[in-house]
Each structure stands twice: as C-alpha cells, then as structure tokens.
C-alpha positions in Angstrom: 37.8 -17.1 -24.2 34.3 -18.1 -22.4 32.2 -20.2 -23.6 28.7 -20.1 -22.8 25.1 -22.0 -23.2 23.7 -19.4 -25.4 24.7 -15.3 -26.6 21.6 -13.2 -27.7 23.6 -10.3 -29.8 22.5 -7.1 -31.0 19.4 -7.1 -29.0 17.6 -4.1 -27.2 17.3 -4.7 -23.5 14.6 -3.3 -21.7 14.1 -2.9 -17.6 11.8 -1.5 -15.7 14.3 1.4 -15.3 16.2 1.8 -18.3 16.8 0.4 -21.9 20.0 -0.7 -23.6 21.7 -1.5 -26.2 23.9 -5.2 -25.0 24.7 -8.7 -25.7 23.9 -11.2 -23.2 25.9 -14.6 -22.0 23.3 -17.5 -20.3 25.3 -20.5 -18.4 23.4 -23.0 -16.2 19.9 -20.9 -16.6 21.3 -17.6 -15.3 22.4 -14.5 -17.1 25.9 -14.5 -16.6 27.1 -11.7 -18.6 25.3 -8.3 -20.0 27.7 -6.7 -22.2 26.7 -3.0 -23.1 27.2 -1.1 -25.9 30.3 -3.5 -27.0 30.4 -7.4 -28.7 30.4 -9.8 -26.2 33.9 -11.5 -26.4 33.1 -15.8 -26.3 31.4 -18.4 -27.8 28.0 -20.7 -27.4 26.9 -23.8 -28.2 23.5 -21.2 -29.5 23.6 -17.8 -30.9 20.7 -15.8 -31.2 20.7 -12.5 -33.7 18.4 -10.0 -32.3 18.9 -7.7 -34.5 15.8 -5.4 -34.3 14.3 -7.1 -30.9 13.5 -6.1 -27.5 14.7 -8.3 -25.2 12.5 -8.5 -22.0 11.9 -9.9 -19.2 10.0 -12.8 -19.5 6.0 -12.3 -18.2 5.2 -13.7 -14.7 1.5 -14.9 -14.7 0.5 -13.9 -11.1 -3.1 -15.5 -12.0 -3.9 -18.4 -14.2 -6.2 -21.4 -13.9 -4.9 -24.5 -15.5 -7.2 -26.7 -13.5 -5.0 -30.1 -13.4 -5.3 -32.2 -11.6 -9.0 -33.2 -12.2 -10.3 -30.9 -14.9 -7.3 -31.3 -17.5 -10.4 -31.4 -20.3 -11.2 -27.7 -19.6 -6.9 -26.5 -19.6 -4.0 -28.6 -18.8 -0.5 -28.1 -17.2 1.0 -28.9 -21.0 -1.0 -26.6 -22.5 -1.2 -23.4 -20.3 1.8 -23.6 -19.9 3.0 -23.8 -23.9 0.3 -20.8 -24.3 2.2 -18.6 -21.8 5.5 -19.7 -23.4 4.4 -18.5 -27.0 2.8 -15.2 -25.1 6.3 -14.2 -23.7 5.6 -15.7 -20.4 8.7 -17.8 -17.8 6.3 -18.2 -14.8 3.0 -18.4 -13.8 0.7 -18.7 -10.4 -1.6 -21.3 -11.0 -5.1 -20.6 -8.8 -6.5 -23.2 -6.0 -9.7 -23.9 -6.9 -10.7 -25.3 -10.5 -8.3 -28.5 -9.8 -9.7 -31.7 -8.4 -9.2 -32.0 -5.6 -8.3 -27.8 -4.9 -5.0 -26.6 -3.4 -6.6 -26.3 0.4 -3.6 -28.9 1.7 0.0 -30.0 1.2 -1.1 -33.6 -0.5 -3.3 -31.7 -2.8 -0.5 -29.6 -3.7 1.9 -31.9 -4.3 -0.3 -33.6 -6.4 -0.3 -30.5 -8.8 3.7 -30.0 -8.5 4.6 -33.5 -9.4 1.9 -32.7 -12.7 3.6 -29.6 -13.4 7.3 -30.8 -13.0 6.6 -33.1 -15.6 4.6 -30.9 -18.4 4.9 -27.5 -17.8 7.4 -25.5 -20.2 7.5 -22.3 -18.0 8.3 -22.0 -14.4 5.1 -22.9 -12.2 4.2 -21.4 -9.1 1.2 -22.2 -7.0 -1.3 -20.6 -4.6 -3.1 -22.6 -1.6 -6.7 -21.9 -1.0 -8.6 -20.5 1.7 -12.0 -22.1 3.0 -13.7 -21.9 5.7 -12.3 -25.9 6.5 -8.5 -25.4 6.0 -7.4 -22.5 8.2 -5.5 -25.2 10.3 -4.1 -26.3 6.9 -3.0 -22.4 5.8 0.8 -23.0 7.6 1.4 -26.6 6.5 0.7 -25.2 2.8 3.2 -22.0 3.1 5.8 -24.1 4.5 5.4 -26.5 1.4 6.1 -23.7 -0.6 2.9 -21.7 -1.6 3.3 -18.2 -3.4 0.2 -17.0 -1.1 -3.2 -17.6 -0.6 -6.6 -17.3 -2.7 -10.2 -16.8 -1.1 -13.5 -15.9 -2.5 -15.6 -13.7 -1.0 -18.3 -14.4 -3.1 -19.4 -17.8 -4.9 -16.4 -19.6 -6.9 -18.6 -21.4 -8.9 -16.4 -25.1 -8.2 -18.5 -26.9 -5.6 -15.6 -28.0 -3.6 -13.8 -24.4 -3.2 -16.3 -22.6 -0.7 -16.2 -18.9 -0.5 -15.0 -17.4 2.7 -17.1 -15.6 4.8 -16.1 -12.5 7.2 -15.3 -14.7 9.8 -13.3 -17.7 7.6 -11.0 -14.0 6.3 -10.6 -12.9 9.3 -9.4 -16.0 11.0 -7.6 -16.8 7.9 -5.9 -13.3 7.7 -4.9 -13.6 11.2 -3.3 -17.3 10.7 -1.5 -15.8 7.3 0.0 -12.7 9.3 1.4 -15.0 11.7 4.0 -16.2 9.1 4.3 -13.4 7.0 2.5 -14.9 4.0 -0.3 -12.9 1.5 -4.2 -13.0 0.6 -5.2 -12.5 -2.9 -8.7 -12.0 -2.6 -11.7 -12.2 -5.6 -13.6 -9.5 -4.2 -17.2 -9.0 -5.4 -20.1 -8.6 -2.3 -22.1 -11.9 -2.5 -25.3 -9.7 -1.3 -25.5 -7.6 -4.2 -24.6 -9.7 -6.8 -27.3 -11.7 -6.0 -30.2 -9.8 -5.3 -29.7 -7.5 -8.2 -29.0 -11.2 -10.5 -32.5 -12.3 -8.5 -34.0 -9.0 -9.7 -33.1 -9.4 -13.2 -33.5 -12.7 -14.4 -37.3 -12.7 -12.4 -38.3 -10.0 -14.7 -36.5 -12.1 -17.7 -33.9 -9.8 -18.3 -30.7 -11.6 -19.2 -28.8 -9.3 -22.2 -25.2 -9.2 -21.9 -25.6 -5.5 -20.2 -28.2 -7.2 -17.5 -25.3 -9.6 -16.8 -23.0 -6.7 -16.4 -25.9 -4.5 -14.8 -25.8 -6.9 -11.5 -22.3 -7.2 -11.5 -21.6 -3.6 -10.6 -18.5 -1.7 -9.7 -20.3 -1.0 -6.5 -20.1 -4.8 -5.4 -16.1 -4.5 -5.9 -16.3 -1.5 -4.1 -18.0 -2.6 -1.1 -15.9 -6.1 -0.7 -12.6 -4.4 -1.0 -13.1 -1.8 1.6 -14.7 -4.5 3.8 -11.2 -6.8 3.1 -9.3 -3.4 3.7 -10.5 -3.3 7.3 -10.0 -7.1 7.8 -6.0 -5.9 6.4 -6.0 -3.2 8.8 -7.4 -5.1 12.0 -4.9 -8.5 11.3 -1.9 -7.0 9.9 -2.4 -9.4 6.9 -0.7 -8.3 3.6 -3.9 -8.3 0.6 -3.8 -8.6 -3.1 -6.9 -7.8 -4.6 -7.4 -9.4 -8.0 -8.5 -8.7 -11.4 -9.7 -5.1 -10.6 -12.0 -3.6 -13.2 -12.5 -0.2 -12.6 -10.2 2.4 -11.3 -12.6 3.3 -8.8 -11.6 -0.1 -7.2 -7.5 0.7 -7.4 -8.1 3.9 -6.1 -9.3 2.2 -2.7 -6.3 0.1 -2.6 -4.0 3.3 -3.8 -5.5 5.0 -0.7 -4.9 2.0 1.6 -1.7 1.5 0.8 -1.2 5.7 1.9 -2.5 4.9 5.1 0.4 2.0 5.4 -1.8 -0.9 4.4 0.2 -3.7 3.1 -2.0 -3.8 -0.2 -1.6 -4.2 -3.9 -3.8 -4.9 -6.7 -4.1 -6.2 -10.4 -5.8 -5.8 -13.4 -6.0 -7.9 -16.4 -5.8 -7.5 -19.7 -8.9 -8.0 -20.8 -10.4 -4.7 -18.5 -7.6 -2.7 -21.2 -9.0 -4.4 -24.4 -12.4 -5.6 -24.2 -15.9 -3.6 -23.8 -19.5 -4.2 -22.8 -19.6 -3.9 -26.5 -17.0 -6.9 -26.6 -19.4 -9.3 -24.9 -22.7 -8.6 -26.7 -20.6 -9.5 -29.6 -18.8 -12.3 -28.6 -21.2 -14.0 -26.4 -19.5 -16.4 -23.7 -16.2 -15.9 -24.9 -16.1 -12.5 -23.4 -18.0 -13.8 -19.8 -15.8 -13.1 -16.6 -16.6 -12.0 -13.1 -15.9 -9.2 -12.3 -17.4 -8.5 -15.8 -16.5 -5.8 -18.5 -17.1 -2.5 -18.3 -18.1 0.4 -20.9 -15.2 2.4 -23.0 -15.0 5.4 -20.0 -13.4 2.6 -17.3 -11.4 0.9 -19.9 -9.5 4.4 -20.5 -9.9 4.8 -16.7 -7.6 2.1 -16.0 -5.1 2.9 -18.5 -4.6 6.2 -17.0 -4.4 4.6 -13.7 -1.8 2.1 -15.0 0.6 5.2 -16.6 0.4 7.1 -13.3 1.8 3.7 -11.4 -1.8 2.6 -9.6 -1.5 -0.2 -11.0 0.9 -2.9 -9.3 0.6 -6.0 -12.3 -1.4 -7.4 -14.9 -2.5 -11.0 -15.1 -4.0 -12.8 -17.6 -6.4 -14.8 -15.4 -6.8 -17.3 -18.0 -9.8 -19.1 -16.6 -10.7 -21.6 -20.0 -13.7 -24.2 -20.3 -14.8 -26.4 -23.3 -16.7 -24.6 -26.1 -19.8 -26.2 -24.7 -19.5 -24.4 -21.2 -19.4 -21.0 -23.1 -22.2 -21.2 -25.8 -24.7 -18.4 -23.8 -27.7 -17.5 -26.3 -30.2 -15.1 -25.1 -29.6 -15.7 -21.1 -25.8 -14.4 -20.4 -26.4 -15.7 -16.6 -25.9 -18.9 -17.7 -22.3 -20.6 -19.2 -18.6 -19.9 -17.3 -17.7 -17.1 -16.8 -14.2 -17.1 -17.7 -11.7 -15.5 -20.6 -9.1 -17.1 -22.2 -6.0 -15.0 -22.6 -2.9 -16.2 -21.0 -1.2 -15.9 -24.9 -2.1 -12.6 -24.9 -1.2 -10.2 -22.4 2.1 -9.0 -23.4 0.1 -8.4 -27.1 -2.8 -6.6 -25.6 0.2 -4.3 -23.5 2.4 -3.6 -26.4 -0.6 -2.8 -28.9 -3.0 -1.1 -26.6 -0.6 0.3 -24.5 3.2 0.9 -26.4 1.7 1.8 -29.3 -1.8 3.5 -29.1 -1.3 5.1 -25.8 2.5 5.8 -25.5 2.6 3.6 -22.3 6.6 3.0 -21.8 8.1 -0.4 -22.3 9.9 0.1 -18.9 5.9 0.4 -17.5 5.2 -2.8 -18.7 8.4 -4.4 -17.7 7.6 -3.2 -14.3 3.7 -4.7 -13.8 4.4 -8.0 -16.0 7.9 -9.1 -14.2 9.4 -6.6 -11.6 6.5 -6.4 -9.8 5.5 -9.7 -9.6 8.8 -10.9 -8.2 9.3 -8.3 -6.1 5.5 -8.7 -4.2 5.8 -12.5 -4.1 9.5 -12.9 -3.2 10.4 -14.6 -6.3 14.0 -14.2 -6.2 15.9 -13.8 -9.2 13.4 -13.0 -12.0 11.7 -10.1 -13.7 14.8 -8.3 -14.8 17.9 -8.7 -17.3 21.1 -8.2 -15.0 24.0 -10.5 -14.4 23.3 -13.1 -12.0 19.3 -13.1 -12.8 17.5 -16.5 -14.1 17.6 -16.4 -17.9 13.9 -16.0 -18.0 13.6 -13.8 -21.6 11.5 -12.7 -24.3 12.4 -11.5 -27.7 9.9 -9.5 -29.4 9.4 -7.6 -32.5 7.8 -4.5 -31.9 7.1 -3.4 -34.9 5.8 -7.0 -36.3 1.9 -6.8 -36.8 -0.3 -10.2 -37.2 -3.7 -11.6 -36.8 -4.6 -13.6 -33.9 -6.4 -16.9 -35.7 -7.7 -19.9 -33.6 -5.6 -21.9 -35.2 -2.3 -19.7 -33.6 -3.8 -21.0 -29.9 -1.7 -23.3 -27.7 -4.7 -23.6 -25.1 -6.5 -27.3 -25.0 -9.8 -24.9 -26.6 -8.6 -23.5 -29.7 -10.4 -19.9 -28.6 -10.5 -16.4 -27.0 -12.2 -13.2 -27.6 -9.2 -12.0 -29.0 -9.3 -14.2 -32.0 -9.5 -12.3 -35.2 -7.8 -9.1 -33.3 -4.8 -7.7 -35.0 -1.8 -6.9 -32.9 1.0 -5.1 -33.5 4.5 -6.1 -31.7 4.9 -10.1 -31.7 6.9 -12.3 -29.4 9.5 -14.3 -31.1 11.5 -16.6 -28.4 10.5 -17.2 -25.0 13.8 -18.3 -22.8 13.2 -20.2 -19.7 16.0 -20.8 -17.4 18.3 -20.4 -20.2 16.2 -23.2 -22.5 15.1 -21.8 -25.6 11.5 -23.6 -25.5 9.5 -21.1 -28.1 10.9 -20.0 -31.2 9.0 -18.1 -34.2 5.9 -19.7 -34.0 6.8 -23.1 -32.1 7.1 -25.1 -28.4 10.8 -26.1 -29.2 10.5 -28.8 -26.2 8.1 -30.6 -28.5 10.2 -30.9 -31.1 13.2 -32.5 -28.8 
C-alpha cells in the first residue's frame, strides 16, 4: 500500500474542462495520484476531508506589486505573498518597477529572488522592466529567468522606472522577439491623459468622476492599437494589462484574428467596483486605468463568459494609509487598489453565483491560462504529474471581509466590509499545506 505526503478525500475537482468527483495523492510537491469516483487506496502522513469543497487549481497572480526590495513599508514579499495564500493563490508575477532599485537588470533581479526565496509562502515569479536605458539589458534578464517584460507607455509614477516611448517599444519589442520572450504593456496614451488632467484641475475640477473623466476609455483605446502595430511590425508577442472596458479587449480579440500574438487581462476590481465605488471610498478605490460606470462593468463580464477574456489579475498595487487619504482633489494620492486576497472572492460571488459564470471559466483565466501564456510548466490544473498547487473552497460559505481578516502590511482595501459568498479554506503549495481556515500555517511552524 502507498504511502503518501498528504490525501485530500471526498473533494470536488474542478478544471478548466470538466469537474469530478476524486481523491487526490501529493508526494514531493506533485500530484501523484487522482483517483475518480472510487477511495483512494494508501495512507499520508496528512489527510484532508473535503467533504463539501471544490478543489481548484490554485490562482496564478500574473500581476502584483510587492515592491521589495526598497519599498517593503508600502507591501512586502512576506506579506503579499501570505495575502495571496489566504486568497487561494500558489503563484504570482511580481511587477518591475515599485522595487528599489527596479527589475531593469539581472543584479536587480537577483536581489528580489534571494528576498522572495526566503519570505514568500507562494511560488514567485518575476517580470524585468523595459526603459528606455536597458534594452541591451532585455536578454541578460530573460536568460536569468524573467516571466516577460513590463513597460509603461505612459508615466509610472516611480521616478526610477521611465515610461517607454514609441521608439524605446519598438526597439524593445524587436530585441524581445529575438528570443521569443513577451511585453505586457500599461497602456494609457500619455497625450490625452494629460491635457484632459491639465484641462481639469485648471478649471478646479478634481471630483472622483473628473479623475475618471481624463482617464478615458479612449486613451486605452488609442495606446493599444498603437502597441498593436508595434506587435504587428516586430513580431513581438503583447499582453496588455488590466483592461477596463471591453471596448479595449475587443481590439486585442480582433488582433489576435488577424494572427497577432496578443492577449489581455482584466482585474477584478473592473467586475466589482464602480465610479460609484470611488466617490465612496475615496483613495482606496484610485487605480489607473480607473473605474468605469455599471454599463462596462457588465460589459466585461459578458466579454469574460464569451472567452475574450484571457486572465484576471489582481494588480495588487498597495501604499500606506497616508499615500491614499484624497479629500476633495482625487488627482492627488496613489493610485493603486489593494486586492490580491480577493480575486478568487470577487470571481466566485460576482461571477459563480450572481451571474452563472462556470467554475471551469474561472479555472481557465486564474490558472490555465496563466501557465499556458507564460510557459509555466506544470501548474494551473489537477492531473497526475502536476505541482500540487491547490485550493479548497467552500462555495456555499458566505462571510464579511473586515480589515482585520487582511494579510497585506496595510490592513485595507475597498473591499472591506463587502460580503462574499464562497470562501477559501486551504491553499496547497507544492504539496505544503501553508493556509488553513483562517491561518498562514508556515507561521505557526
């Protein structure tokens, strides 16, 4: 008889193509045995009952900012990481540019690796920048193991991580498609953003819907069929990031029909949060690109059922309370949400359960996808000889999100005080239990 690490029993499996009833065996972090619709003969040294669960595949966090080394006061690698570990999460991308100094070379990015080897909970991942001084860097970086590259092609808002212009994209795209590596791109046009910001704040408007007003879908609009042509012209395979309209996916959707190597993500806080959400909740609810009103909200959804949608991403983007406090001028604070604890919440409530969205959907943008895009081999589904990345999750469990529940160094979010229905109960990682109703397990060790 086998014995094994751990058995989950009794447990609900769910893939992006099917769902099942099965036991599952984990040895040496992988999934060694998925026995359906019979007990799975063997012992462990741990048996989990989930009895009434959905085990999934763990979330992959294509887009985070955890900011370490440099600016661990605003998020660190030990807390990210335990936030995306009680959120259902095994893996994350961690961005360039809020560390000090940024991901634009291989010493910078061993620096962050050596952090993150020694805090982080969850599998970490990491994208190198692109400026307009590192394209010479671009190779070194992807050779040491980058998941892709991230540019600006407006203002980052970190002094050190310059946006790219046209020229520093193409050059850079060019370079990348010479070794078969990937741009994710923020991609707002510089131009109107700030003439229309200009506009505004010199006739003293500065409400929440100003903020938004000069932010328009139109900016996104016109930078991702500009990067579209820079895709076309190098070859370059694109990602665009944190979408907020489906009039943005539908240029990518259109791209990719024309044989573009494209995809695109939205996050969850364009499926949850309003206009309305921002008035209300001041800074808390700031990003760029920022939220929209109810009509593109139920936009993307639709575009996420009918698969034009490739993944969701938190981007978690966190400062101190003080960096978020905006009064009557929303130009002013980060911009920024905090929601890497969240997504698989905001999913299963405002997707599973008010909309009908299948669990095989969300399987497929919050895992599948993400491992499939980025090569990460091994992840984002439950079959033998997969990493042991899981989540077990109580669908029909419904709680409160209180400050106090937060793992993040900043005890909030503008989903504080929202009620969610379907609750994540262990998060496996490489066949570790390290959350477990309500706890980082590692911490307790």
């Amino acid at each position: 008889m086998s014995t094994y690490d751990v058995i989950i029993r009794n447990g609900q499996v769910v893939n992006s193509d099917s769902k099942f009833q099965a036991d599952i065996a984990i040895k040496g972090g992988k999934i060694q045995r998925v026995s359906v619709d019979q007990p799975l003969e063997g012992t462990a040294d741990k048996e989990i009952d989930a009895k009434g669960l959905h085990i999934m595949p763990g979330v992959i966090d294509t887009h985070v900012h955890f900011n370490e080394p440099g600016r661990a006061e605003w998020e660190g690698l030990a807390t990210g990481s335990r936030s995306l570990a009680a959120g259902g999460a095994t893996a994350f991308f961690d961005m360039p540019l809020n560390s000090t100094p940024p991901v634009i070379n291989k010493e910078n990015l061993q620096a962050k690796s050596n952090l993150a080897d020694q805090k982080s909970v969850v599998n970490p991942y990491y994208w190198g920048g692109l400026v307009p001084e590192n394209i010479a860097e671009l190779k070194d970086l992807h050779e040491n193991g980058v998941i892709g590259f991230k540019a600006f092609m407006s203002p980052s808002g970190i002094d050190d991580f310059n946006n790219a212009d046209d020229e520093t994209l193409y050059k850079g795209m060019t370079e990348i498609a010479s070794f078969d590596s990937i741009l994710a791109v923020h991609a707002e046009s510089t131009v109107i953003c700030d003439q229309l910001a200009k506009e505004k704040i010199s006739q003293g408007k500065t409400s929440a819907r100003d903020f938004v007003e000069s932010r328009p879908i139109i900016s996104e609009i016109e930078a991702v069929r500009r990067i579209i042509s820079y895709a076309e012209a190098t070859g370059c395979k694109l990602h665009v990031v944190h979408a907020s309209s489906r009039k943005v996916t539908d240029l990518i959707n259109e791209a990719k029909n024309k044989g573009v190597n494209a995809s695109v993500e939205t996050c969850a806080h364009y499926l949850a949060l309003t206009v309305k959400d921002l008035e209300k909740k001041g800074g808390l609810a700031k990003c760029a690109p920022p939220l929209r009103d109810s009509d593109e909200v139920e936009e993307l959804w639709v575009a996420l059922a009918n698969g034009e949608i490739d993944m969701i991403a938190s981007d978690h983007s966190p400062a101190p309370a003080s960096m978020k406090t905006v009064t009557d001028n929303y130009f002013e604070g980060w911009g920024g949400i905090s929601g890497a604890q969240s997504t698989l919440n905001v999913l299963l409530t405002e997707g599973y359960h008010k909309r009908n969205l299948p669990l095989e959907k969300i399987v497929e943008v919050t895992a599948v996808n993400p491992a499939k895009r980025f090569g990460v081999e091994n992840k984002g589904t439950i079959a033998e000889g997969y990493d042991a990345d899981i989540t077990l999750v109580n669908l029909e469990e419904s709680f409160e999100l209180k400050a106090e529940d937060l793992f993040y160094r900043h005890q909030h979010s503008p989903y504080v005080g929202k009620t969610f229905k379907g609750n994540v109960k262990t998060t496996i990682v490489n066949g570790n239990v390290v959350y477990d109703n309500g706890k980082i397990i590692t911490d307790e060790n």
